[in-house]
DRENTILUM-67718 format. One record per atom (N, C-alpha, C): residue in one letter; x, y, z. Coordinates in steps of 0.05 Angstrom, whole numbers, padded with zeros to 5 digits, always signed. Layout:
<recs>
aXYZ ...
</recs>
This chain:
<recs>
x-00008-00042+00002 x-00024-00066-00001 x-00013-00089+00016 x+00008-00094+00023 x+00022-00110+00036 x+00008-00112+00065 x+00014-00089+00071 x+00001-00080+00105 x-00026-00100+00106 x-00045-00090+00089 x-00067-00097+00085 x-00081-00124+00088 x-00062-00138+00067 x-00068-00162+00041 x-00052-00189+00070 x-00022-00169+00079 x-00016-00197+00090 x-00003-00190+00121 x-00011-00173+00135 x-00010-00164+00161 x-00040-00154+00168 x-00063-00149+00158 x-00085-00143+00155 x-00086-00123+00177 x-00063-00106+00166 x-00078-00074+00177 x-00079-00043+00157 x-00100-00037+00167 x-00120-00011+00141 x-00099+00016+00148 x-00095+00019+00124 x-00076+00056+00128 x-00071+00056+00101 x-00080+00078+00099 x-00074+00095+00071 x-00053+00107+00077 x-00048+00115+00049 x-00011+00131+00051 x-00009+00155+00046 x+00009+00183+00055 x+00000+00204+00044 x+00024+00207+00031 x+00029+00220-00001 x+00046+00222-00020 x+00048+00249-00033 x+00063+00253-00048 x+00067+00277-00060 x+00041+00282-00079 x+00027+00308-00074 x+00041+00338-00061 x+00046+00345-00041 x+00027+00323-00023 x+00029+00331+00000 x+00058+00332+00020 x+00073+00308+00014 x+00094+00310+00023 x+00116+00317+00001 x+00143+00314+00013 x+00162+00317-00017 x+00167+00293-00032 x+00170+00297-00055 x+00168+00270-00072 x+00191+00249-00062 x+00185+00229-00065 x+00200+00197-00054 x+00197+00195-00023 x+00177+00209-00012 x+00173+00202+00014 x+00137+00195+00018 x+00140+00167+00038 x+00113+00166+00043 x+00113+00161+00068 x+00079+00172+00068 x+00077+00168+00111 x+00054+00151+00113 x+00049+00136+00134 x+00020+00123+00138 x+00015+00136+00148 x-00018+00134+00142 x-00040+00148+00160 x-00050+00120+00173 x-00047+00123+00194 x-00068+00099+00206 x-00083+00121+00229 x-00102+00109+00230 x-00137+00115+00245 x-00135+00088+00269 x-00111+00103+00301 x-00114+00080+00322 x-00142+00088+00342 x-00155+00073+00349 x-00178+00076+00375 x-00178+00066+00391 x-00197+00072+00417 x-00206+00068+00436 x-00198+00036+00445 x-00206+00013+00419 x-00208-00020+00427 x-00180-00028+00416 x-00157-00014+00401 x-00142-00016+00395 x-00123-00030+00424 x-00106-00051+00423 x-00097-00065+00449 x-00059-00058+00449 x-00056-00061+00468 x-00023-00058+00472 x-00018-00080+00443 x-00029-00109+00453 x-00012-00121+00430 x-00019-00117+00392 x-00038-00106+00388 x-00046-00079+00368 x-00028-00075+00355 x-00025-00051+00370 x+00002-00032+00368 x+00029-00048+00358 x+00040-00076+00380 x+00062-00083+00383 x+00061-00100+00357 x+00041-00108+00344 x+00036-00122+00324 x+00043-00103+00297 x+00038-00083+00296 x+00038-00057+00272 x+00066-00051+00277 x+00072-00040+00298 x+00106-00044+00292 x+00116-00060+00289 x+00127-00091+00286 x+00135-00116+00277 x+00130-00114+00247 x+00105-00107+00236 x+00089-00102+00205 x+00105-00085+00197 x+00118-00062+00209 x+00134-00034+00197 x+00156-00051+00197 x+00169-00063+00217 x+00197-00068+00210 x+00192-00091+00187 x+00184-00114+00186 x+00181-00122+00172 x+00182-00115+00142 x+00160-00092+00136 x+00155-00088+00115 x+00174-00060+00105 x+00194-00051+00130 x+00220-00042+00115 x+00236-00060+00108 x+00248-00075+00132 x+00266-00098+00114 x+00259-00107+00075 x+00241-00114+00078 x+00226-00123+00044 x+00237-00096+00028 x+00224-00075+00041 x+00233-00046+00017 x+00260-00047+00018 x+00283-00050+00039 x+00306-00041+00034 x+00316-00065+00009 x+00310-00094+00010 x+00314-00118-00002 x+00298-00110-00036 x+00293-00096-00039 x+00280-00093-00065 x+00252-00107-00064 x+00235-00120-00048 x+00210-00130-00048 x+00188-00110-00057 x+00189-00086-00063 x+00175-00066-00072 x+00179-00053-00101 x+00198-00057-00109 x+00201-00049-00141 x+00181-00064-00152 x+00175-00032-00177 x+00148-00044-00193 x+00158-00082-00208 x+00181-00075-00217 x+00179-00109-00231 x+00180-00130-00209 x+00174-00125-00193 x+00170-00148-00167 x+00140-00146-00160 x+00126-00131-00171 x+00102-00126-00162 x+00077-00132-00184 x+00060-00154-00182 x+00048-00165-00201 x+00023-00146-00209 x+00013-00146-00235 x-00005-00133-00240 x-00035-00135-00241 x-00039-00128-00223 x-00066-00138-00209 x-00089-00139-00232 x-00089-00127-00254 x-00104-00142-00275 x-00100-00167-00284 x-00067-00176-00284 x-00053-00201-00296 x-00070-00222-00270 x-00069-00222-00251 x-00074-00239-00229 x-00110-00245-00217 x-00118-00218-00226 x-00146-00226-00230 x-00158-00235-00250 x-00146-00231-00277 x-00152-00243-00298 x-00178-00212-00312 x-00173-00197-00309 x-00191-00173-00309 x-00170-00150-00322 x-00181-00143-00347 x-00168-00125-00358 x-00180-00098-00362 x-00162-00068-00351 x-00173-00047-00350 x-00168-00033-00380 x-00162-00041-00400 x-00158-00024-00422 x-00176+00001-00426 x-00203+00004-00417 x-00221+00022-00418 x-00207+00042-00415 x-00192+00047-00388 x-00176+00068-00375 x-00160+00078-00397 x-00143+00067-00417 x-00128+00085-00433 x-00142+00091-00460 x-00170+00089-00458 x-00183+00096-00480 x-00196+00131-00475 x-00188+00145-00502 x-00196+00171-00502 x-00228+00179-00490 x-00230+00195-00485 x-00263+00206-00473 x-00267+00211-00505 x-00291+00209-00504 x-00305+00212-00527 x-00321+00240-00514 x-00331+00249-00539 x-00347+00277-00535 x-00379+00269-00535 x-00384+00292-00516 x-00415+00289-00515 x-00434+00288-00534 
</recs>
C-alpha cells in the first residue's frame, strides 16, 4: 500500500504458496512509455521502502486499520454464512 498510496506506483505482491513463507516479491507490469527516470524513481521507492521495513515501519501495530480511518466497519465479514 505504501508503494501505491505514497510513491504512486501499481504492483501487486506475490506471497505464499507461491513463494516460501516470510518472503515477498513485486510484480510490477513495466512498458513501452515507462522512462529511464521511471525506473530510477521505483528504485529510490524500494530503497526507501526497505529502510522503513528494516526500522519497523511495517509491523501490523504500526499499521492503522483501514476500517478505523475510514470510519467504515466490516463486521459482516466475521459473521457466519447462513444457509440457504
Amino acid at each position: 500500500m505504501d508503494l501505491r498510496e505514497n510513491y504512486k506506483i501499481f504492483c501487486s505482491i506475490v506471497v505464499y504458496p507461491v513463494i516460501p513463507k516470510g518472503h515477498i516479491i513485486y510484480r510490477l507490469i513495466p512498458t513501452a512509455v515507462h522512462t529511464d527516470d521511471d525506473i530510477q524513481q521505483t528504485l529510490e521507492a524500494f530503497s526507501e521502502t526497505k529502510k522503513k521495513l528494516d526500522a519497523g515501519a511495517y509491523k501490523v501495530d504500526n499499521i492503522p486499520d483501514m476500517a478505523e480511518v475510514t470510519g467504515k466497519r466490516f463486521d459482516y465479514i466475521l459473521e457466519k454464512p447462513r444457509n440457504k
